[in-house]
C-alpha positions in Angstrom: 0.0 0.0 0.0 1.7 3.3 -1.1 2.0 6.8 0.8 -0.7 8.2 -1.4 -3.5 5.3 -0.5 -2.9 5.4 3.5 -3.2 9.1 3.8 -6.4 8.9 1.1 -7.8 6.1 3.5 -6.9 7.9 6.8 -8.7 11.1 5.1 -11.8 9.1 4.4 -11.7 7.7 8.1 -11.4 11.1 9.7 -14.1 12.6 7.2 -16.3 9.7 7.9 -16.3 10.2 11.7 -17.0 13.6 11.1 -19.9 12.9 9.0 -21.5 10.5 11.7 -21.0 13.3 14.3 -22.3 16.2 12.4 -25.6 17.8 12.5 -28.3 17.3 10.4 -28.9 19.6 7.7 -24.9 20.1 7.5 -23.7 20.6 3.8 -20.4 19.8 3.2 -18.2 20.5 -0.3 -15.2 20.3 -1.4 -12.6 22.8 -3.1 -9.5 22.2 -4.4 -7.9 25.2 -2.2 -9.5 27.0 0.7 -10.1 30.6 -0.3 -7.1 32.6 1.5 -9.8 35.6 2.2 -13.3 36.2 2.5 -13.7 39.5 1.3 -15.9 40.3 -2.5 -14.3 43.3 -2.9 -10.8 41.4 -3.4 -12.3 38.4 -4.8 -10.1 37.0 -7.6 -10.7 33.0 -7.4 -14.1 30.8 -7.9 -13.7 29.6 -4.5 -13.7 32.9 -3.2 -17.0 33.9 -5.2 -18.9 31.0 -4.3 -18.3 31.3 -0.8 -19.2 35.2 -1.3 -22.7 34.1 -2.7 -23.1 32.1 0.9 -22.2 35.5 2.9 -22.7 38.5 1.7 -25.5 40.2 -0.8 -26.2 42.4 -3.3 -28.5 45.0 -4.2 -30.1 42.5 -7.3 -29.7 38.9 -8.2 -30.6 36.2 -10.5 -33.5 34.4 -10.5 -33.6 30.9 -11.7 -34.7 32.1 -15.3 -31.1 34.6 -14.8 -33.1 37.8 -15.2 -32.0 40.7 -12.7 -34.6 40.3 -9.5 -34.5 42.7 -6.4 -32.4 41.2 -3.3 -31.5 43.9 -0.7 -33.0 46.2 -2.9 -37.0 46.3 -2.5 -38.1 48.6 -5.6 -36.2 51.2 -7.9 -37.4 54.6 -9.9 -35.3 54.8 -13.5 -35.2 58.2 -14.0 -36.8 59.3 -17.8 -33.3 60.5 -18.6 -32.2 57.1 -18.0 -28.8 58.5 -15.8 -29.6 57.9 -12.5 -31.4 55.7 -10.3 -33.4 56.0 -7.1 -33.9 53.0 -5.2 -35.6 51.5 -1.9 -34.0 49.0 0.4 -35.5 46.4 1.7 -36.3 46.7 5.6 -35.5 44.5 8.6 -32.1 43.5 7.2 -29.1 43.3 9.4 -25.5 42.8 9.2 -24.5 39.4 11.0 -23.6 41.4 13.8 -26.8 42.7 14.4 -26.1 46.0 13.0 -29.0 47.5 10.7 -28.1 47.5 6.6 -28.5 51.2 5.4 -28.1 53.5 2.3 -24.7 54.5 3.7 -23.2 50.4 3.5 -24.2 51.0 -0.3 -22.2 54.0 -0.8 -19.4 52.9 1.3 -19.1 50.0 -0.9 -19.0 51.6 -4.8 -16.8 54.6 -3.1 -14.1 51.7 -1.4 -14.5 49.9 -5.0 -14.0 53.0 -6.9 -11.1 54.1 -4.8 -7.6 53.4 -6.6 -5.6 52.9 -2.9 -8.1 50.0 -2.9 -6.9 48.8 -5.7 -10.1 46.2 -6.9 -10.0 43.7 -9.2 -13.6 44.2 -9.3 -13.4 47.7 -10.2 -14.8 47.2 -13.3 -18.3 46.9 -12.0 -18.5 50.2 -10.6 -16.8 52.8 -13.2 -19.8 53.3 -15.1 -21.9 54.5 -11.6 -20.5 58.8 -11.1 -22.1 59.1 -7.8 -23.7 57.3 -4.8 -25.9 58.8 -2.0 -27.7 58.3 0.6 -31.1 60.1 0.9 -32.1 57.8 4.3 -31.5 55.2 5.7 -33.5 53.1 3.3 -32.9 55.5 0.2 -30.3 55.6 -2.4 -29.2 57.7 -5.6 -27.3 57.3 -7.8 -26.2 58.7 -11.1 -24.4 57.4 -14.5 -21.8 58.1 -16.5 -23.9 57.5 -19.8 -27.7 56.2 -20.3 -28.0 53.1 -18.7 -31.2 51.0 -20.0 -31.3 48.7 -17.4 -29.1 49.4 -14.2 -30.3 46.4 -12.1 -28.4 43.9 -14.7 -24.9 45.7 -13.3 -26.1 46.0 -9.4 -24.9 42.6 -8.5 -21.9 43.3 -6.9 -21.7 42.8 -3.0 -22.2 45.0 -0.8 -19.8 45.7 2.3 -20.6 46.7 6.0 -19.5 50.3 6.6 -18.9 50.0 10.2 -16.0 47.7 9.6 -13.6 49.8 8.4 -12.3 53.2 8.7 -12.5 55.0 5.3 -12.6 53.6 1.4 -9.2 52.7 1.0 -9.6 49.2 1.6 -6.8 46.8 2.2 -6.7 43.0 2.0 -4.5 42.6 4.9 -7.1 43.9 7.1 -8.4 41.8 9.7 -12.2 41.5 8.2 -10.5 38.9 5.6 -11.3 35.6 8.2 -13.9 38.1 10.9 -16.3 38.3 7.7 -19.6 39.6 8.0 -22.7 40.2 5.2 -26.4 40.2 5.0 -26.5 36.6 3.7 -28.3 33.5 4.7 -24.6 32.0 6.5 -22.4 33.7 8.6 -18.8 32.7 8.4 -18.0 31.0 12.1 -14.8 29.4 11.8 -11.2 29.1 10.2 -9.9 25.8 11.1 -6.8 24.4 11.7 -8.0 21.8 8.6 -8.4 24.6 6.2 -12.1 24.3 5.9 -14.3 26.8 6.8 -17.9 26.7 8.8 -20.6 29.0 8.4 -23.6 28.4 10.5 -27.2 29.9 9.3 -27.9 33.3 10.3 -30.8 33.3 12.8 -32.1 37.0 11.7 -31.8 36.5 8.4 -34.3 38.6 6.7 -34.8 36.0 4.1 -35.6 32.1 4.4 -32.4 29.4 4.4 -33.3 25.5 4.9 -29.9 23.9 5.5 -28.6 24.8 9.1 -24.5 24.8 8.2 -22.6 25.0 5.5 -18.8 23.4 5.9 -16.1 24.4 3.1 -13.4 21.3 3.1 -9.6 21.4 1.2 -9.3 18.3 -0.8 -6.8 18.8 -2.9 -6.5 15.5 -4.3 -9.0 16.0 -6.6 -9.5 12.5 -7.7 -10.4 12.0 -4.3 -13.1 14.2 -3.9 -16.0 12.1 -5.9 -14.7 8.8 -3.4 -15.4 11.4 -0.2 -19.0 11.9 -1.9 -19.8 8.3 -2.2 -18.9 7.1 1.3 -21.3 10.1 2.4 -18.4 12.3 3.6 -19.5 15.0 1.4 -22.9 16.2 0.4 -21.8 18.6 -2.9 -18.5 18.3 -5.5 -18.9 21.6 -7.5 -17.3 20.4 -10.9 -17.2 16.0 -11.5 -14.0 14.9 -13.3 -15.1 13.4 -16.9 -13.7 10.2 -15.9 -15.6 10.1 -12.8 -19.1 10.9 -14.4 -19.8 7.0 -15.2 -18.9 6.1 -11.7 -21.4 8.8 -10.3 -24.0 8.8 -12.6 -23.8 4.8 -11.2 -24.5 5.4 -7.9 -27.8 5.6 -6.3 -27.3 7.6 -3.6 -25.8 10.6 -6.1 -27.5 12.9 -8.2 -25.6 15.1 -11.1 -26.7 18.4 -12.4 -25.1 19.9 -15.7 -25.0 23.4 -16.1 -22.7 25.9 -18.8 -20.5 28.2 -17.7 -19.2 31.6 -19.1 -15.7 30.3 -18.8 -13.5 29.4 -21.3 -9.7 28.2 -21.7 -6.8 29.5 -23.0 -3.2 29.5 -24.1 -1.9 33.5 -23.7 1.3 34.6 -25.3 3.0 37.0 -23.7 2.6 39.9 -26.2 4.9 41.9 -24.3 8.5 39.5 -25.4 9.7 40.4 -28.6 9.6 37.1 -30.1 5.1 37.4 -29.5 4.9 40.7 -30.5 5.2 39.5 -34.4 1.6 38.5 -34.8 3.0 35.9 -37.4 4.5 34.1 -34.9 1.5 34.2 -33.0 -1.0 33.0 -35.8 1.7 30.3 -36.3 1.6 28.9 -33.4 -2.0 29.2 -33.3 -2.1 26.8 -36.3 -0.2 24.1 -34.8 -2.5 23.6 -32.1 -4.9 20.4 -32.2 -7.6 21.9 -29.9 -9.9 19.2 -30.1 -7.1 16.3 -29.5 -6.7 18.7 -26.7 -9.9 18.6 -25.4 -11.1 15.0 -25.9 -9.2 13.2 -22.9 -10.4 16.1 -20.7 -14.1 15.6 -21.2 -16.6 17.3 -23.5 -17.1 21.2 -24.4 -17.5 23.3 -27.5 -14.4 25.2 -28.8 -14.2 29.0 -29.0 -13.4 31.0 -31.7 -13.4 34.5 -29.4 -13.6 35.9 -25.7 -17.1 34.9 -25.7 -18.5 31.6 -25.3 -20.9 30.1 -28.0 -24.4 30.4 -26.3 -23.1 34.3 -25.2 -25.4 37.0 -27.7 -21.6 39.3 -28.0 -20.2 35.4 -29.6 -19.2 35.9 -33.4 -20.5 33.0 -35.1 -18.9 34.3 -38.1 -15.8 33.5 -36.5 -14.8 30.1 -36.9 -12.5 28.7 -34.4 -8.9 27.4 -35.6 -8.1 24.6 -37.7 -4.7 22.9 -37.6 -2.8 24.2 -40.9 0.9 22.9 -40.9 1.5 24.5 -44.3 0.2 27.9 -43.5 2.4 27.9 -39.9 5.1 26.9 -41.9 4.5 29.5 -44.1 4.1 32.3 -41.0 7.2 31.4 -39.5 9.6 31.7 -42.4 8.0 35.3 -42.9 8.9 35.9 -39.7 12.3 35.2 -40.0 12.7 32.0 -38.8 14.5 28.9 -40.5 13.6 25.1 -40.3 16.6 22.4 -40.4 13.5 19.2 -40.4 13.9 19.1 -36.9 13.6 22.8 -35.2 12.6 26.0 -36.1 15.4 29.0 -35.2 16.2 32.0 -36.0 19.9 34.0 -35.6 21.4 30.3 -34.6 18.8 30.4 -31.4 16.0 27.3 -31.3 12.6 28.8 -30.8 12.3 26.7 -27.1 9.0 28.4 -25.4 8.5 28.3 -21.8 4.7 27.0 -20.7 3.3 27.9 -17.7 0.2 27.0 -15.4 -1.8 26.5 -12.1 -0.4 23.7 -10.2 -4.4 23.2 -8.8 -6.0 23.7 -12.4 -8.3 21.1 -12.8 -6.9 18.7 -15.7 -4.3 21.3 -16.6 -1.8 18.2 -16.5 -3.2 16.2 -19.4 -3.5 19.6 -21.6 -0.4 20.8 -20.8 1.7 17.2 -22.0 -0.5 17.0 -25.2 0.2 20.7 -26.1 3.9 20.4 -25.4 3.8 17.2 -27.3 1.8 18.9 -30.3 4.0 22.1 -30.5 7.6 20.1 -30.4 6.4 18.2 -33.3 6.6 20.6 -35.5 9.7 21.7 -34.1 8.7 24.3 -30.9 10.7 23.2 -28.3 8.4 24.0 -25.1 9.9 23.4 -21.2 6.7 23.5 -18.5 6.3 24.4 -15.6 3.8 24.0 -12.9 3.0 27.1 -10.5 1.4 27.8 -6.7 -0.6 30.6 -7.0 1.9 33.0 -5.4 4.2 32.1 -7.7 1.5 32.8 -10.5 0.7 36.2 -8.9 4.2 37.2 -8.9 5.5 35.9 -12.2 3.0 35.8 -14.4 0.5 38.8 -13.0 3.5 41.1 -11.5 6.3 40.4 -13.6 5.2 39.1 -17.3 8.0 36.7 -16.5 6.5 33.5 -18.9 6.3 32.6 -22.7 3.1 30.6 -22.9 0.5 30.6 -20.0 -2.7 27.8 -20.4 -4.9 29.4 -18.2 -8.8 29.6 -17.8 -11.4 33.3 -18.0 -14.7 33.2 -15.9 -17.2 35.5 -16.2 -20.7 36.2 -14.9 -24.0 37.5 -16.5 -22.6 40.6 -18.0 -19.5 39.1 -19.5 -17.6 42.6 -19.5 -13.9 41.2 -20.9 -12.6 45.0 -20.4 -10.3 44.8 -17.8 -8.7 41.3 -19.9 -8.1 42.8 -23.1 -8.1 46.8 -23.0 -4.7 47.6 -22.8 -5.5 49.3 -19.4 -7.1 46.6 -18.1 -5.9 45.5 -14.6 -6.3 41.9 -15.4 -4.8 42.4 -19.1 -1.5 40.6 -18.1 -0.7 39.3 -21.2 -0.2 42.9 -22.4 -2.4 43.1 -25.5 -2.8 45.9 -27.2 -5.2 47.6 -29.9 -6.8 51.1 -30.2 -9.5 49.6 -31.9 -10.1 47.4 -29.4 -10.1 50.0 -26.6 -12.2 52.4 -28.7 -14.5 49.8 -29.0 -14.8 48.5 -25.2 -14.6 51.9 -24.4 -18.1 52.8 -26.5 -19.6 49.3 -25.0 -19.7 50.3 -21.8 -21.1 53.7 -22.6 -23.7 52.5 -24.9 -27.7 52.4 -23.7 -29.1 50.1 -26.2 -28.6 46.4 -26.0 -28.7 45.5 -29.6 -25.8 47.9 -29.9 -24.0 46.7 -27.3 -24.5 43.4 -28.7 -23.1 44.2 -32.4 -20.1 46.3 -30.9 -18.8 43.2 -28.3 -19.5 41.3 -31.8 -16.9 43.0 -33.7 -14.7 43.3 -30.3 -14.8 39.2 -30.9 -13.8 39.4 -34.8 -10.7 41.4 -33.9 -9.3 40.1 -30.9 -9.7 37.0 -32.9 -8.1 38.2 -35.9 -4.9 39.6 -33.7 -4.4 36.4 -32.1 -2.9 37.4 -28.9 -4.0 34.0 -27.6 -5.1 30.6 -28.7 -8.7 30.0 -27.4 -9.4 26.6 -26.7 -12.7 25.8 -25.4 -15.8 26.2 -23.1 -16.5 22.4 -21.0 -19.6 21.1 -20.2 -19.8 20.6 -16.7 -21.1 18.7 -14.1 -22.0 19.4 -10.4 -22.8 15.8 -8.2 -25.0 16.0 -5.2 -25.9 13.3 -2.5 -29.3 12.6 -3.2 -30.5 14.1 0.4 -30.1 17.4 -0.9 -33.2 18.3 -2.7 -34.7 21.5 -4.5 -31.1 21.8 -6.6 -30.6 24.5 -8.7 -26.9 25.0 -9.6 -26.1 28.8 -10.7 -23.8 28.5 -14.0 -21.1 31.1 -12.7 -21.5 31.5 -8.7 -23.2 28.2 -8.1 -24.3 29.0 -4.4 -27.0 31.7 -5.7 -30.0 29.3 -5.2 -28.5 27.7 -2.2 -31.4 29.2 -0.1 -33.9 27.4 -1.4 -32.2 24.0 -0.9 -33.0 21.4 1.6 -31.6 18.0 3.3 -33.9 15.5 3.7 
C-alpha cells in the first residue's frame, strides 16, 4: 500500500467520523484550495466567489430564469433620462452582527470599489456608476456616467458593512479577511486548523435558508473528492471529473446536475516578449495547435473561436474557431524570420524553445499541458513546462510578465464585461495586449444604452481580438455538479453556483 493510498484512507476515516458526528442539515463540499480571504471586494478566485454568494448580498440577483430580480433592494425609480437611479432597500435586514443595513453600507461600498488605494479587481463593476448617495437610511441615488437602460443587470456586486472599516481605501490585509460579515443567509463561524471553513445559518436572516450549516473542506486530491462523496463524507462536489461521471451517474445515492458556464480556456502569449509581438509568430503557433485532441481526454465542451463563449449574444458565429494548418504555420514562421533544419525551427542560430506555464491546482491542466507540449515540439517548438502555486503565479506571471506561454482559464458572470482582460488598461490584461481599436470599442460598449448595440459592438470586439491572435482560445467544458441525493430543490447557478443555495434542503 503506497504513501498516497494510507493518507487517502486515513482522510476518508477522519471525514467519515466527522460525517457521523455532524448535525443534520450540514452541507459539506469540497474545493481544491480554501479561499485565502473572505472578502468580494478582493475576490479573484471561484472559490472565493462562491463562498461570497453564501455571505454577503447584493442589491439584485438572478433568478432561476437569470433575469436581474430585487435582493436587498426592495423597488427602484429609473429616471426618464435614464442616468440615474433612485432605489428602496428592503427593511428589517441586518449585518450578521446585528447591526442595521443602510443606504450609507451602499455607498461605502462603490466609493471603497471606486477608490484606486483599494486597488479592486472588481473595479470594473462600478466605473460606469458617477455618484452614490444616501437620501435615508432606506434610500439611495445614484447617477451614471452614460444612459444606462437597465441598471439592475450591473447592481450585482456585494455589498460591504461600513462600520467595519475606517475609510474607502480598503486593504486585504485587514483583519475582516477571516472576521467576515454580510447580510446573507450564512455567517462565516470558523477558520480551522484543517483549512475548511464553517458558516452556520444566520438566525435573523431577513430571508428564508433550509440547510442549518454550510462546511467548506480542502481536498486537494481531486481525484479523491467524488470517493469522499460516495462514502457520504461530502454532500456537494462543485465540478465531477469526466472520468468520474460514469462512476457517479452509477450510484444511487448521487445525483448530477449539468450546467454551462461563461468560462473558457486559453493558451496567452506574452505579447509583451519580442519574439510574440510579431503576430505571425503568433497566428503560427496558433495553427499548430490540435484543440480538439486537446480537449477530448479532458471531457466534453465546444471550442471558442473569441472571448465569448458560443451560447453568449456578443459570440461571433462568423468566426470560426482554428483549424490545424501545418503548411500555413510553416509559411508564417519563415515570414517571420525563422529557418527550419527538419527538426527545429530557429532563427539568428537560437531554437525557438517556449517556456509553458500554469496553475499547479487547475483542474486537468496536467493532461493539456503534455498534449500541447507534445503537439508544439512536433513541429519543431521546443516547449519546457512548468507547474506554478498561486503565489508564484501572482508574482511571475501577474506582476512580472515573467513566462512565454501561459494555459490558463477566463470566468465571467452574466454581463461578460472582458474589459479589464483585453483593454490595454485593463488590470487583469496581463498578457499585455494591445489595440486602439479594441479600446475604442470596449470603451463605447460600456457607454452604450441600447442592447442591440452593445450586442453588435462586443461582436466585432470578438472578430478582432480573434483576428490579432494574442492568444489561442481553446474551449468552453460542459460541466457537471454531483450531489448526495438528500439534498433536494437543486438548482446550480452556472457562474456563482451557491445563488439558489437558499432554497435547498436535506432530507
Amino acid at each position: 500500500m503506497n504513501a498516497v493510498t494510507v493518507r487517502n484512507l486515513f482522510l476518508l476515516g477522519a471525514l467519515g467520523v466527522a460525517a457521523s458526528a455532524s448535525q443534520a442539515g450540514n452541507f459539506r463540499y469540497a474545493e481544491d484550495r480554501a479561499p485565502g480571504i473572505v472578502n468580494p471586494v478582493f475576490a479573484t478566485t471561484m472559490s472565493e466567489a462562491r463562498l461570497n454568494e453564501l455571505v454577503f448580498e447584493g442589491l439584485y440577483t438572478d433568478s432561476t430564469e437569470l433575469a436581474s430580480e430585487p435582493l436587498l433592494a426592495e423597488s427602484a425609480t429609473l429616471a426618464p433620462t435614464k442616468k440615474a437611479m433612485r432605489i428602496r432597500l428592503r427593511d428589517g435586514v441586518k449585518w450578521h452582527d446585528g447591526t442595521p443595513f443602510s443606504a450609507e453600507d451602499v455607498v461605502f461600498t462603490i466609493q471603497a470599489m471606486q477608490d484606486q488605494a483599494t486597488g479592486s479587481p472588481e473595479a470594473g463593476r462600478v466605473a460606469w456608476i458617477e455618484s452614490a448617495r444616501a437620501i435615508d437610511k432606506s434610500t439611495l441615488e445614484l447617477t451614471f456616467v452614460g444612459q444606462e437602460y437597465a441598471p439592475e443587470d450591473k447592481l450585482h456586486f456585494k455589498i460591504m458593512p461600513r462600520h467595519r472599516f475606517t475609510d474607502t481605501a480598503l486593504k486585504r490585509t485587514d483583519p475582516f479577511r477571516n472576521r467576515p460579515i454580510g447580510t446573507g443567509p450564512w455567517s462565516v463561524v470558523g477558520f480551522n486548523d484543517d483549512n475548511s471553513i464553517s458558516l452556520q445559518r444566520y438566525r435573523e436572516y431577513w430571508g428564508e435558508a433550509a440547510i442549518d450549516e454550510m462546511t467548506m473542506r480542502e481536498v486537494a486530491d481531486k481525484n479523491f473528492q467524488s470517493k469522499l462523496l460516495l462514502y457520504e463524507s461530502l454532500e456537494g462536489l462543485i465540478r465531477v471529473l469526466p472520468r468520474d461521471l460514469a462512476m457517479l451517474q452509477n450510484d444511487r445515492k448521487v445525483e448530477l446536475y449539468p450546467y454551462q458556464t461563461n468560462s473558457w480556456w486559453y493558451v496567452g502569449f506574452n505579447n509583451r516578449a519580442g519574439t510574440f509581438q510579431d503576430p505571425k509568430v503568433r497566428e503560427a503557433l496558433s495553427l499548430m495547435v490540435d484543440v480538439p485532441a486537446l480537449l477530448a481526454p479532458i471531457g466534453t465542451g465546444d471550442p471558442v473561436s473569441g472571448p465569448f463563449v458560443p451560447s453568449s449574444p456578443f459570440y461571433n458565429h462568423d468566426v470560426t474557431p482554428m483549424s490545424p494548418d501545418a503548411a500555413k504555420a510553416k509559411a508564417l514562421l519563415t515570414e517571420a524570420g525563422f529557418t527550419h533544419d527538419g527538426r527545429t525551427w530557429s532563427k539568428d542560430g537560437r531554437p525557438l524553445t517556449l517556456r509553458l506555464s500554469t496553475l499547479k491546482n487547475l483542474e486537468t491542466a496536467q493532461d493539456v499541458v503534455i498534449n500541447l507540449q507534445t503537439q508544439l515540439q512536433n513541429q519543431g517548438v521546443q516547449v519546457n513546462t512548468e507547474f506554478l502555486t498561486r503565489p508564484e503565479w501572482k508574482q511571475r506571471v501577474w506582476g512580472e510578465s515573467d513566462y512565454d506561454l501561459i494555459l490558463s482559464t477566463w470566468s465571467f458572470d452574466r454581463n461578460e464585461d472582458i474589459y479589464e482582460q483585453f483593454h490595454s488598461g485593463g488590470a487583469r490584461n496581463f498578457v499585455g495586449y494591445v489595440n486602439e481599436d479594441v479600446d475604442a470599442l470596449l470603451d463605447k460598449a460600456r457607454e452604450v444604452a441600447d442592447p442591440q448595440e452593445k450586442k453588435l459592438i462586443l461582436r466585432e470586439v470578438h472578430a478582432k481580438i480573434a483576428a490579432d491572435h494574442p492568444m489561442i482560445f481553446l474551449w468552453t467544458l460542459d460541466s457537471y455538479a454531483a450531489m448526495s441525493t438528500k439534498v433536494k430543490n437543486v438548482v446550480v447557478h452556472p457562474f456563482y453556483f451557491f445563488t439558489f443555495a437558499r432554497s435547498w434542503t436535506i432530507r
